[in-house]
C-alpha positions in Angstrom: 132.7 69.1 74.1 136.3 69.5 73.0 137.3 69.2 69.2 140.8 67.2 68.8 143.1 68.0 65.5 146.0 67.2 64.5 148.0 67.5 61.4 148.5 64.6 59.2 151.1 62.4 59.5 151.8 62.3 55.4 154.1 65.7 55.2 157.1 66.8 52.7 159.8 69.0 54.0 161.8 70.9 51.2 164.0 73.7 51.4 162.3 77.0 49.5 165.9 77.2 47.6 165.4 74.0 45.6 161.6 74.8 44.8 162.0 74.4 41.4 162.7 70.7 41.5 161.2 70.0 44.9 157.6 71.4 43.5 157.8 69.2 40.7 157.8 66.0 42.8 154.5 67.5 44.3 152.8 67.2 41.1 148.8 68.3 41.2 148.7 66.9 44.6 146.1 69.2 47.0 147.0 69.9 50.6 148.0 72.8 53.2 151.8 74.1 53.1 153.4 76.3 55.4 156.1 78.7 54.7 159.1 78.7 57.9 161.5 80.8 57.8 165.5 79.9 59.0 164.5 78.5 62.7 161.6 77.1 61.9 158.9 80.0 62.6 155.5 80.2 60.2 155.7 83.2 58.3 152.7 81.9 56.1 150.0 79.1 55.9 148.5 78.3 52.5 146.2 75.4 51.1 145.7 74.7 47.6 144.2 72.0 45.4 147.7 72.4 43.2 150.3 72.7 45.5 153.1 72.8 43.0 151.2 75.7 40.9 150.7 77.3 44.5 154.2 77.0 45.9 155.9 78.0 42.3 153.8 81.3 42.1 154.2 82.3 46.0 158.6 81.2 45.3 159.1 82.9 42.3 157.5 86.2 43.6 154.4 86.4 42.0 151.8 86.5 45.0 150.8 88.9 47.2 152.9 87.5 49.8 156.3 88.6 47.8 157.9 90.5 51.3 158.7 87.3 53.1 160.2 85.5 50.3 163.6 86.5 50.9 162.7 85.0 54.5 161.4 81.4 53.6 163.6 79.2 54.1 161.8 75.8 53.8 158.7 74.0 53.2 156.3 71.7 54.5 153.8 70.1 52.8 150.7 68.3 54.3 149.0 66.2 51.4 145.3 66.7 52.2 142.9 65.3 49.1 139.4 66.6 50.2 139.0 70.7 49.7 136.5 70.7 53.3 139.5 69.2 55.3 142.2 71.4 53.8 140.0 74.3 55.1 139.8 72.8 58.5 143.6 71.9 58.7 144.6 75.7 57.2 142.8 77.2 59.8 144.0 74.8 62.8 147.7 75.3 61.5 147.4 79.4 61.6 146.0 79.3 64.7 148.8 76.6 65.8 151.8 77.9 64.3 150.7 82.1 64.2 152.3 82.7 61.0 153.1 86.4 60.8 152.2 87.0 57.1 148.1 85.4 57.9 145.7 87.7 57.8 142.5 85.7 57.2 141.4 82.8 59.6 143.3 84.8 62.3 141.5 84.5 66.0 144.4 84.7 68.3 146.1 87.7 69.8 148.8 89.1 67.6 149.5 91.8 70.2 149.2 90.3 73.6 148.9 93.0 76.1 150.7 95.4 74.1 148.0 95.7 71.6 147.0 99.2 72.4 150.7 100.0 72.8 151.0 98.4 69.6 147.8 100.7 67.8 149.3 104.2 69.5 152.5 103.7 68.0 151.2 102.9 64.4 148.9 106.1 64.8 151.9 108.3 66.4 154.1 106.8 62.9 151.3 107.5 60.6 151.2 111.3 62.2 154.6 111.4 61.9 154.7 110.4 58.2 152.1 112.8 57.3 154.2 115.8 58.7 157.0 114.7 57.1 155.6 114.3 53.7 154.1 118.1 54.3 157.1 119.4 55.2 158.6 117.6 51.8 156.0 119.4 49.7 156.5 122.8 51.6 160.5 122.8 50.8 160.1 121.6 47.2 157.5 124.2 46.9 160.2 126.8 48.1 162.6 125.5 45.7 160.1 125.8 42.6 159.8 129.5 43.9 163.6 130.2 44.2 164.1 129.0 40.7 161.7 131.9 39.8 163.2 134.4 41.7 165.8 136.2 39.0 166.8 138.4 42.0 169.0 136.0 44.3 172.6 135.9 43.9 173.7 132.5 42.1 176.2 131.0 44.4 173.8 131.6 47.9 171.1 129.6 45.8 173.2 126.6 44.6 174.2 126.8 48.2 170.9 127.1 49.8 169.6 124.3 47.2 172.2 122.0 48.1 171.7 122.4 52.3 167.8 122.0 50.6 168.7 118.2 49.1 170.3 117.4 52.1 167.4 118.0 54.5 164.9 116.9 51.2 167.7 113.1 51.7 167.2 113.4 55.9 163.6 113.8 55.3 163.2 110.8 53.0 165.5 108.8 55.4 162.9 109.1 58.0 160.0 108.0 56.2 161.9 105.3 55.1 162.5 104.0 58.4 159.3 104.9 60.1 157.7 102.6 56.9 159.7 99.7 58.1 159.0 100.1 61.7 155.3 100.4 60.8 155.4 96.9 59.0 157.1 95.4 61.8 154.6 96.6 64.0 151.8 95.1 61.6 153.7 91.8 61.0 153.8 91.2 64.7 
């Protein structure tokens, strides 16, 4: 037996720049929104029995989806009145549309094949970052002890602090990038 759903035909399109206004037309209306970003990908699907209290907190920052924000570029609303078909059309849109920012309601592949690529990577980053932020410890250490040391000549330690700040910068660099490929990697 095969189970047929579609989205309803009642939907509101609004860019996510002009949410302020556009969310006010919404008033307490209830439905399921989805969040696309400039060509029309989901990055998140929603429901809420206020849309316009829903949309203004995820817009203005203040939700725990705040990272893809900056990457929502409109919105569309499906008005959706009772709270057992919202649920039902939520989880038919993530699995539809494979927004990158679901978590919950999530039973397609994210990975595809690559999935165990995908997992050895994020382990080999995460073993990566943990050296890295040993190694950080270990020359900040050393640098604590060279201030003690009353024995060293003054210009070879200003000079072996400063090649210190730069490899401190190089290390920080890397953790910084390895973050954002991990988060890449976990958005996929």
């Amino acid at each position: 037996m095969a189970i047929n759903i579609a989205l309803p035909d009642d939907y509101y399109d609004f860019p996510a720049r002009n949410y302020r206004t556009e969310t006010a037309v919404l008033g307490g209306k209830a439905g399921v929104y989805i969040l696309l970003d400039k060509d029309g990908l989901a990055l998140y699907v929603g429901k809420a029995g206020n849309l316009r209290s829903r949309l203004r907190a995820h817009l203005s920052q203040r939700s725990h989806i705040v990272d893809i924000i900056p990457f929502v570029n409109n919105v569309r609303v499906y008005f959706v009145l009772s709270e057992y078909e919202r649920e039902v059309y939520e989880t038919f849109a993530i699995q539809t549309f494979q927004p990158s920012k679901n978590r919950a309601k999530v039973f397609f592949d994210r990975y595809g094949d690559d999935a165990q690529d995908v997992e050895d990577r994020l382990f080999e980053i995460m073993t990566r970052i943990r050296e890295l932020e040993d190694e950080r410890r270990f020359i900040l250490q050393d640098i604590r002890d060279e201030e003690e040391d009353e024995h060293e000549d003054e210009d070879f330690r200003k000079f072996s602090q400063s090649l210190t700040y730069i490899e401190l910068a190089a290390i920080d660099d890397e953790i910084r990038e390895l973050r954002k490929e991990r988060e890449k990697l976990r958005n996929k």
